[in-house]
N, C-alpha and C positions, 0 to 999 in steps of 0.2 A: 622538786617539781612534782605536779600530779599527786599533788597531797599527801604523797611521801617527804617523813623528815630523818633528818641523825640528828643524835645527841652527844655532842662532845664535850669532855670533861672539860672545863676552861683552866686548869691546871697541866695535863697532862696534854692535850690536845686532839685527844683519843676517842675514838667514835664507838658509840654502843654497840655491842655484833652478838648472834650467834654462833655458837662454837663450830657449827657444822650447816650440811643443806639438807641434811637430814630433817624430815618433819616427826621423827618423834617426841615425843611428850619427854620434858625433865630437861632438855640440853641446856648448856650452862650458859648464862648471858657474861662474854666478855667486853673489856676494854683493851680496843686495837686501834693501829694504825690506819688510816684510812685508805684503802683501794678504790672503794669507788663498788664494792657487793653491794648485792642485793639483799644479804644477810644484815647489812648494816645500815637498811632504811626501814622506814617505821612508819605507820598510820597511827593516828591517836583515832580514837570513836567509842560512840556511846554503841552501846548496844544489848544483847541477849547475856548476861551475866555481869553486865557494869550496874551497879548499886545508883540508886538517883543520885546524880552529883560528883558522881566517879568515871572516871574515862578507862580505857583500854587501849593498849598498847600493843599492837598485830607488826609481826616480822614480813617483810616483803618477799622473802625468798622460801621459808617453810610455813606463812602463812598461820604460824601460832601466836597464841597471846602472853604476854607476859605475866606470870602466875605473881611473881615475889622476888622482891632483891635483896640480897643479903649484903 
């Protein structure tokens, strides 16, 4: 709600999260169990560093964007 989303593995059933609430730069993006964080919602948006045609993916709880997934 509130144009916040999760993304759950449809395999595993596991919801995308940050590893902590820490807002520094680098923390690792895990696959967990769902509680119900705020670490584990998500905006998608265009914006200042998305490429034409390219979205962004901001964490609800530290508020950074997703650099790259490995």
């Amino acid at each position: 709600g509130e144009g916040w989303f999760t993304f759950q593995n449809a395999n595993s059933g596991k919801l995308l999260s940050v590893a902590s609430v820490d807002t520094a730069s680098g923390l690792p993006i895990l696959q967990v169990e769902d509680s119900g964080a705020w670490t584990q919602h998500w905006r998608i948006t265009t914006g200042e560093g998305a490429e034409a045609g390219y979205y962004q993916i901001a964490n609800r709880e530290t508020a950074r964007l997703v650099d790259g997934l490995d």
